[in-house]
N, C-alpha and C positions, 0 to 999 in steps of 0.2 A: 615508578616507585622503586626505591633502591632494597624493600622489606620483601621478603619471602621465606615462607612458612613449608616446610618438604614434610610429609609424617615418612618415615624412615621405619619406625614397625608398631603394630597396634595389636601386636598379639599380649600374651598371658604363660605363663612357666609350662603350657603343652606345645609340646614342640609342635610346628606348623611349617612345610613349607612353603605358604602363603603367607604368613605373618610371624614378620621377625619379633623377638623381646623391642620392651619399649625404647624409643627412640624418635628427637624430634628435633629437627634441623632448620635453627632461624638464621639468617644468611642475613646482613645489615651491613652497607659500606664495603670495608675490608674485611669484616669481622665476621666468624663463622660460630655460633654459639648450639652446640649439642645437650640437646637435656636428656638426662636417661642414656642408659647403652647397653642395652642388653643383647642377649645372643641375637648375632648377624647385623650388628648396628654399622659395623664397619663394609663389610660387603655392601649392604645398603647405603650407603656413604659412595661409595663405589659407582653402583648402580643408579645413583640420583647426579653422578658429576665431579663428585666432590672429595678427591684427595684426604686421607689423613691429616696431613701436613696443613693443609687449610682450615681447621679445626682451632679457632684459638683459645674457646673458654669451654668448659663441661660443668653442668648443673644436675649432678644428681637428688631427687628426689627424695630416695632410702635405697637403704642395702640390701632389699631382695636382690635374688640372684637373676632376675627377669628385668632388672632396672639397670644392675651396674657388673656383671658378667664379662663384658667387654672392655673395663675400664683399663685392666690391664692391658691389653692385645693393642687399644687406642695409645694408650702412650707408648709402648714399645714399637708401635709399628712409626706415628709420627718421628721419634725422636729417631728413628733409625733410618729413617725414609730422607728425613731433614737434615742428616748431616752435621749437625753442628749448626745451620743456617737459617733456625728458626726458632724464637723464644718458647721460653717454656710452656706448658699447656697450665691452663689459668682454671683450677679447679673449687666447685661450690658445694656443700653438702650436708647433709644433717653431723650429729656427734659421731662420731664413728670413720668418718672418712680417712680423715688424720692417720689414724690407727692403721686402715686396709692400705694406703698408700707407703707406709712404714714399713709393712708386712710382704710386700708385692715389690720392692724395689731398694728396697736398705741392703746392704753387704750381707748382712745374714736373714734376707729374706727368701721368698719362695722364687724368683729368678735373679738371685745369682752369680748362679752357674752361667746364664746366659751374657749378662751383662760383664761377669770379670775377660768370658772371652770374645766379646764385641768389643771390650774398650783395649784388652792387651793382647790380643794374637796375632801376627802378624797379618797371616789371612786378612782379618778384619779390618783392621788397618788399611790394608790395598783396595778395598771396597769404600772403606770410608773416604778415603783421599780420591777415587773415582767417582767419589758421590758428591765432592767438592770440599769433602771438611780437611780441615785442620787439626795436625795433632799436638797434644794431646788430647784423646777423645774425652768428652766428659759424660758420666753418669745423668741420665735422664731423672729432674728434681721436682716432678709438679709443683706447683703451688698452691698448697689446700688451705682455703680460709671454711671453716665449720661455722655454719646459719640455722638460730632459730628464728621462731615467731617473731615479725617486728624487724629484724635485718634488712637493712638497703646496701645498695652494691650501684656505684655511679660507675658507669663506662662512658666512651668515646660516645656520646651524641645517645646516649639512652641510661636508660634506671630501670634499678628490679628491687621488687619489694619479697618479702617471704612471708608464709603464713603456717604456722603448725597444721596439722593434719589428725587428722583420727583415722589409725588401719592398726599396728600390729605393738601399740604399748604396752609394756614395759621395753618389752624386748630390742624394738629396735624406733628409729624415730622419723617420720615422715612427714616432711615438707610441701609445701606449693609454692610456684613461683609468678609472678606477674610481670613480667619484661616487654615494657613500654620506649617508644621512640616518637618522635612527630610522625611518623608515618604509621603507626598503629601498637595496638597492646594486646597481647597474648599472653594467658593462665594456661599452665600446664599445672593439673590437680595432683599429678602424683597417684597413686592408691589411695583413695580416702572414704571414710563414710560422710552424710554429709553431715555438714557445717556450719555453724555460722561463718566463722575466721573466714573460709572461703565464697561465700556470698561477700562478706565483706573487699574481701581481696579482689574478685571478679568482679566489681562494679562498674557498670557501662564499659567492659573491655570489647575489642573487639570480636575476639574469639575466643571460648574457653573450649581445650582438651578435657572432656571429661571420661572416668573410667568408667566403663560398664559391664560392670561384668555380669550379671545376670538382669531374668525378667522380672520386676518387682509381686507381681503377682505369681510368678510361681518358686522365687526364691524366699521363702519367708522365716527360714531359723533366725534366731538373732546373734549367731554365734557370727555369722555370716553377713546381715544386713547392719550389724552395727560395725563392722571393720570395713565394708566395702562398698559401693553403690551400684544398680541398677539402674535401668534407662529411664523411670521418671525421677529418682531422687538426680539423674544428670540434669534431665529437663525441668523441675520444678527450680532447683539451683540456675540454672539460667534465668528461666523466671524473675526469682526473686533479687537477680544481681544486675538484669537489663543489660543482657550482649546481649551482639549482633547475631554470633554462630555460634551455635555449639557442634564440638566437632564431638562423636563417638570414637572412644580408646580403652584399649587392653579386652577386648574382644575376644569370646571364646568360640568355639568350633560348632557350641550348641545351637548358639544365638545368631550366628551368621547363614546357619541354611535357609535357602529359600522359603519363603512362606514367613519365617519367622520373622527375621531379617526386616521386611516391608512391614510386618505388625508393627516390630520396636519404633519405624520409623514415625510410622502413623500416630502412636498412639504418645512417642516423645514430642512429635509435632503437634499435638492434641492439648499436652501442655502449655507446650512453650509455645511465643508467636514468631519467633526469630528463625532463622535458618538451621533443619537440621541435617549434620553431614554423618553419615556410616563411614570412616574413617579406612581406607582402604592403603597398604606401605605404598610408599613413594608417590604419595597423591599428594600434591602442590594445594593446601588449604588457600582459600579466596580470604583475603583480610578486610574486603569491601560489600559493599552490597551485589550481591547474586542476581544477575541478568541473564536469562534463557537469550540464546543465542537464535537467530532468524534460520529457518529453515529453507535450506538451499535448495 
């Protein structure tokens, strides 16, 4: 199978050094497609194999800082790494992205400073020409196409649908993504409460990333349960959309201690009939049916 699914971080905006901000690495072909990048998305990148530079499209979700935190360091670090010797990074996102990429890399943005002396100092120069490029150097240019509800996006040998989300409106705007190939289809939910949109979008996929961030039973304001979900509004959502796996994401430090951890499992598995996974960074999700392995 040429598909593979890396979780890269399934933490939440408390910093962890077991779980980086979100981040989720599907690998197809030639094609390396990053959803999410949050703090230490790129280290985990790193840690999973996988060069910058090999990165060729980014689907951000929304613009918390636990989702797209890295977005900068990602392109700066590719485009600097790359020389000149690899196309632009191919960027997806709610309203706003446009904007943050305008602000993070324009002449008169927040680096600069960095960029006017990577592309004219001499120094630089001698690095870059050792790096293989050619000069004149040119300014690193993403290319931001903005998706709502209803968006398709065809690539090489696969398609991805969008779905609006419900987490943090007005303010800012949150997406889900469905990215489908013959060799299987993977929803990553974003922060969301749930949905229909997403039921709908998650139908019979193979795996859906869902967030959990709390236990439904003991998380019960609604300031809270209607911007976010907990481990059975994950699992009833599977439920009613017919995957295979749901994976658990955006995992807090409360819900992951022992004891607890095996409740969420149990009682999300209690809902749902399908496969459920506790979402652990740089765990290689299974896009297939889950076989226990013979005992040696």
């Amino acid at each position: 199978m040429s598909l593979r699914l890396t979780l890269l971080g399934t933490g939440t905006p408390t910093p962890s050094l077991e779980r980086a901000g979100a981040g989720f690495l599907v690998e197809y072909n030639d094609e390396a497609l990053l959803f999410d990048c949050g703090p230490a998305t790129v280290h985990r990148l790193l840690a999973a194999g996988v060069p910058p530079t090999r990165v060729t499209h980014l689907c951000l979700t929304h613009l918390h800082y636990d989702h797209c935190m890295e977005y900068g360091y990602l392109v700066l670090n590719r485009w600097d790494q790359g020389a000149g010797r690899i196309p632009e990074l191919q960027v997806y996102g709610p309203a706003g992205t446009a904007r943050m990429t305008r602000l993070l890399f324009s002449e008169d943005g927040v680096f600069q400073a960095d960029l006017a002396g990577r592309t004219q100092h001499p120094g630089s120069h001698f690095v870059y020409e050792h790096r293989g490029g050619t000069l004149p150097r040119i300014r690193p240019c993403p290319q931001v196409r903005e998706l709502a509800g209803g968006a398709e996006v065809a690539g090489t040998g696969w398609q991805m649908q969008v779905a609006d989300m419900v987490h943090c409106q007005p303010y800012l705007n949150s997406i889900a993504y469905r990215w489908e190939c013959p060799d299987g289809s993977i929803v990553v939910t974003g922060d969301t409460a749930p949905n229909a949109q997403l039921v709908a979008l998650a139908r019979d996929a193979n795996v859906l990333l869902h967030m959990c961030h709390f236990l439904n039973d003991v998380e019960t304001d609604p300031r809270i349960t209607t911007s976010c979900s907990g481990h059975l509004d994950a699992a009833q959502t599977a439920r009613e959309a017919g995957v295979d796996t749901l994976v658990l994401i955006h995992l807090t430090e409360q819900i992951t201690q022992p004891g607890i951890r095996e409740r969420m499992v149990a009682e999300a598995a209690a809902e749902f009939g399908g496969a459920v996974i506790l979402g652990e960074d740089l765990m290689e999700a299974p896009l297939g049916a889950i076989q226990p392995e013979p005992i040696l």
